[in-house]
C-alpha positions in Angstrom: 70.5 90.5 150.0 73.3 92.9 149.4 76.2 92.0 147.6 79.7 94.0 147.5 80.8 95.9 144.5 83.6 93.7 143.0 86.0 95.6 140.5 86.3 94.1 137.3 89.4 95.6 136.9 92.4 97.0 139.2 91.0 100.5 139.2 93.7 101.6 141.6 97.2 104.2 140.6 97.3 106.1 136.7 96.5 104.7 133.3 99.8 104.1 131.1 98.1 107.1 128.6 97.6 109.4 131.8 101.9 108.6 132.5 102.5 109.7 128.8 100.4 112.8 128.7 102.0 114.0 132.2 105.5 113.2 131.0 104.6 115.3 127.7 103.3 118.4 129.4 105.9 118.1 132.0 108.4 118.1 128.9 107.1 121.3 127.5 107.4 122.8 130.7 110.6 122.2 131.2 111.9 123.2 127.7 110.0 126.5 128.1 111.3 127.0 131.1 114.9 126.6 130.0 114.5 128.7 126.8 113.4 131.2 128.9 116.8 130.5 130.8 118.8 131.0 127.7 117.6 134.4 126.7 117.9 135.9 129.9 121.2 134.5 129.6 122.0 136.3 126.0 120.3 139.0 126.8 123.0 139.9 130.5 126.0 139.1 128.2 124.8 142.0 126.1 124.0 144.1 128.4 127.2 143.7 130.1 128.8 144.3 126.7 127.0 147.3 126.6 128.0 149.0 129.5 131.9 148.2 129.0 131.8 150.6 125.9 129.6 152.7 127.4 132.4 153.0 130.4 135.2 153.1 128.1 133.6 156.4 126.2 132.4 157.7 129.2 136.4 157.3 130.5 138.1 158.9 127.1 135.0 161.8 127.1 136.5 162.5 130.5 140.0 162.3 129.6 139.7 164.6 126.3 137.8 167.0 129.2 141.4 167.6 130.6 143.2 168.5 127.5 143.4 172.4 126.9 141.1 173.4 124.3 143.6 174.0 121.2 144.8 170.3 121.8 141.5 168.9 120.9 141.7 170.0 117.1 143.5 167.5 114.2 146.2 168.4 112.6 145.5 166.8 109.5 142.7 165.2 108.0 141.8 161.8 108.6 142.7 159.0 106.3 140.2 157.0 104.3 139.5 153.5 104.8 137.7 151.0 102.2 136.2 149.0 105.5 133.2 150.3 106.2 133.2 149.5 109.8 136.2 152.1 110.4 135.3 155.8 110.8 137.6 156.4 107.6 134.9 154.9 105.8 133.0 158.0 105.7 136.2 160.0 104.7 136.6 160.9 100.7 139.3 163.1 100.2 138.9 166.7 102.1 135.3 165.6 103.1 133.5 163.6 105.6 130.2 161.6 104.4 128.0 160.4 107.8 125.2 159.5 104.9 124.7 159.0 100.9 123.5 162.4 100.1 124.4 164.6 102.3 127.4 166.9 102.2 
């Protein structure tokens, strides 16, 4: 005589390990997917940033296009600066240093 398979246990809907290990991966998913998020987002702001100065020289190289040519000269040397993130940094007396070395 045949007799029907009875379960010995509820065999039925996910293991409480197989619910931990899909919450886990579904985790690093998501924080991948929102680093991924964050650089783009760095990465417009500087580009953005970018092309304002690269708009603003583009606007004063077009406005020093207008001036007649002897207007364009200095009439005096610039001044020196100790900050070296000013242009005057480069400036030592009568002469202009772009580099260490070079005259």
């Amino acid at each position: 005589m045949h007799t029907p398979h009875t379960p010995t246990r509820n065999e039925t809907g996910f293991t409480l390990i197989e619910v931990l290990i899909a919450v886990t991966l579904t985790s690093f998913g998501v924080g991948a997917t929102m680093k991924v998020f964050g650089a783009a987002g760095r990465t417009t702001l500087s580009a953005q940033a970018q092309e304002v100065a690269v708009q603003q020289a583009q606007a004063e190289l077009e406005r020093i296009a207008t001036l007649p040519y002897g207007e364009l000269a200095l009439t005096q040397g610039p001044a020196s600066s100790s900050d070296p993130n000013h242009p005057g940094g480069k400036v030592s007396g009568t002469s202009f240093n772009v580099r260490s070395g070079l005259a």
